[in-house]
N, C-alpha and C positions, 0 to 999 in steps of 0.2 A: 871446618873451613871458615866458616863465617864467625867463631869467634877470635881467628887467626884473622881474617879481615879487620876488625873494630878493632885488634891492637894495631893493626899498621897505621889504620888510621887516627886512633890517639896519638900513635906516636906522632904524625902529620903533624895533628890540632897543638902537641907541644913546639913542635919547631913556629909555627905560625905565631902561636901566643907570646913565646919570646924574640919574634923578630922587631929588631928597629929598623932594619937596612930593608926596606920594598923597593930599589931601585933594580937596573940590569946588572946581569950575573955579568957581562963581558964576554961572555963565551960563544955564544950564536944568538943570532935575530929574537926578540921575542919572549928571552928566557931572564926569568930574573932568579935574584942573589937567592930569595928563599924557596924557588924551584929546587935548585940544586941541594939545598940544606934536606928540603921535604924531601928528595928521593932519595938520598942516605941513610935520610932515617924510617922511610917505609920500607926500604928495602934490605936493610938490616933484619926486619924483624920477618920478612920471608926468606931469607937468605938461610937462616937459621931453621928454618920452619922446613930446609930441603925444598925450597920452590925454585923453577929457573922463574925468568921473570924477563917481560918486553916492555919498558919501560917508554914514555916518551923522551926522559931526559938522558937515559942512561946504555938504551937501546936495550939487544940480546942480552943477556947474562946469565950462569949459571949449570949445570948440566943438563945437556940438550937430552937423556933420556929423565928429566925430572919431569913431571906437571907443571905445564904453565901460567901465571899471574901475568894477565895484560895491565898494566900499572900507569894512570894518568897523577903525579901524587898531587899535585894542584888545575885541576881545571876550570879554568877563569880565572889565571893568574893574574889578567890588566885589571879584572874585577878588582881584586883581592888589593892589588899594589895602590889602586884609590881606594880605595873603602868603601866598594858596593857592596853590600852583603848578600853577596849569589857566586860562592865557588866551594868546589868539592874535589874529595878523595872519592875517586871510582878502580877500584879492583874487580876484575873478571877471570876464572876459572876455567881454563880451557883443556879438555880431554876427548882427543883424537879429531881434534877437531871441532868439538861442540861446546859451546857455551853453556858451562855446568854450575856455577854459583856466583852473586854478585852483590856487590855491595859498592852503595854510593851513601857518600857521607857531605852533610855540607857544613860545614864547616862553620859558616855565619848562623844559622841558623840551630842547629844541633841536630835536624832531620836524619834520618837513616834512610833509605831504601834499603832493602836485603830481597834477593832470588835467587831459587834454588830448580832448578831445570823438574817443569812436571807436578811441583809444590806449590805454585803460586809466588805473588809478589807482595810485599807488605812494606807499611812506613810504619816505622816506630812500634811494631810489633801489631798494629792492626791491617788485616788484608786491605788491599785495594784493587780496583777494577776501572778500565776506561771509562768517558762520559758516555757512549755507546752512540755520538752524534753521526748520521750519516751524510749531512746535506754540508755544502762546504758555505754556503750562503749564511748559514746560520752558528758557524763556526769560529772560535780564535782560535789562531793557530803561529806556533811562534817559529821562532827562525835565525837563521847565521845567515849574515851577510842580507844583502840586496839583489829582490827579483829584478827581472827587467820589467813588469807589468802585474799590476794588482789581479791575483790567481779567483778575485771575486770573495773572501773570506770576509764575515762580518765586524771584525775585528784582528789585528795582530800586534806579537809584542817579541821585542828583542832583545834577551837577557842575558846573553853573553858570556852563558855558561854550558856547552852542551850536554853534559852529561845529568846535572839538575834539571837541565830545560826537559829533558829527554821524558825524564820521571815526571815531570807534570803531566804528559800526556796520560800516563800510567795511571797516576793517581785518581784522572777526571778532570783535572782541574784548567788542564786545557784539551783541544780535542786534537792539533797535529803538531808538529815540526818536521820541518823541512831545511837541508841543505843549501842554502842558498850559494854558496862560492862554487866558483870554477874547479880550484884547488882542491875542492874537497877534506874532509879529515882524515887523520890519522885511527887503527884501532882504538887506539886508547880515548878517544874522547868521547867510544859510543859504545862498545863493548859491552861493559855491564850493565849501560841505563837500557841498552836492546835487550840485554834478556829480561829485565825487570818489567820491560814492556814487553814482549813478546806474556809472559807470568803473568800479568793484568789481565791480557784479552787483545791485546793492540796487532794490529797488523802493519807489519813493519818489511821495507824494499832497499835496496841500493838503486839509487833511481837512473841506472844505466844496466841492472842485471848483475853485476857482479856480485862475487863475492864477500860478504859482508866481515864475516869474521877468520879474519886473513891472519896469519903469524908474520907478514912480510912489514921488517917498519918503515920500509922505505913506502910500502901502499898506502894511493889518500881513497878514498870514496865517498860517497853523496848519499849521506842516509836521510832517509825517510820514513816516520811514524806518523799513524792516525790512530784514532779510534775505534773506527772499523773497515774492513776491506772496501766499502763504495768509497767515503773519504778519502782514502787513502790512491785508490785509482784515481779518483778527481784533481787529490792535486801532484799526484805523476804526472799526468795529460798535460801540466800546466810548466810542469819543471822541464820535462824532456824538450817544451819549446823553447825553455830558458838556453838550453845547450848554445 
């Protein structure tokens, strides 16, 4: 499964490398020209593969008794349409419900994350594990969107990719992210960077209790990763006031 991931995602990386058009597709709010292009061609290559697939761009697809690929094929597309170098291909594996392999790929960078439920998480073929910080005082911690009040953190940063963002926490390299919108996301923007964090050590919430890993694409939710469960409570207490 995950060497059926890094082709969909090559495929991604070719449509990207020969786009000139980074404007909007014209189709709905938000989506641009090589959205469209990228999920034709990631999902060509699970299409073939017998996957159904829940795409952000493209929705349900496929036969509903197949295994399902939760499919983001650009996330961080405003990134990408300027030329910040922070967006990715995130695929997740879902069986009976559980988040069973994942892969995020970024695309600027050439990074992998890969997680496999129960095996660990790794970049680039070496494991990884959280910073293991518990104090949120001593903390960065990144984020979507705007708190209404500083949660106390000794630093934050806002990189406008969630599903990369996701994996720093994974890696150590930061210690939470937090949902900061009303609106919440969509599966696809969290999917697979949550099991890769869950596979580090990360302790990870919907920070209203729901459901996290939903098949529903009409569902947003408000996910929330730390490094470890005290962090992680800390800055729940602070989002749930955000409500």
């Amino acid at each position: 499964m995950l060497d059926l991931f890094d082709t969909a995602a090559d495929a991604v990386a070719k449509v990207l490398a020969a786009t000139t058009d980074w404007g909007p597709s014209g189709q709905r709010h938000s989506q641009y020209a090589f959205d469209v292009a990228a999920d034709e061609a990631c999902l060509e290559v699970l299409r073939a593969a017998g996957m159904a697939v829940l795409s952000e761009e493209s929705g349900v697809t496929g036969d509903a008794a197949a295994p399902v690929v939760i499919v983001d094929p650009v996330d961080g597309s405003t990134n990408a349409s300027r030329g910040v170098p922070w967006f990715a291909t995130a695929l997740c594996l879902m069986v009976e419900g559980r988040a069973e392999v994942a892969l995020v790929a970024n695309h600027a960078t050439g990074q992998r994350w890969r997680a496999v439920a129960g095996e660990g998480a790794s970049l680039d073929g070496r494991r990884i594990s959280t910073s293991g910080q518990t104090q949120l005082s001593k903390s960065v911690v990144a984020m979507s969107g705007l708190p209404s009040h500083h949660y106390g953190w000794a630093q934050f940063r806002c990189l406008g990719a969630s599903a990369p963002d996701l994996c720093l926490v994974a890696s150590g390299v930061t210690d939470a992210w937090c949902d900061m919108n009303n609106g919440g996301h969509g599966v696809w923007d969290y999917a697979a960077s949550m099991l890769v964090c869950l596979e580090a050590g990360a302790a990870i919430a919907e920070a209203y209790d729901r459901d996290l890993f939903t098949l529903d694409h009409r569902a947003r939710r408000t996910p929330v990763a730390a490094a470890t469960p005290e962090l992680l409570e800390a800055i729940l207490e602070h989002r749930r006031a955000d409500a």
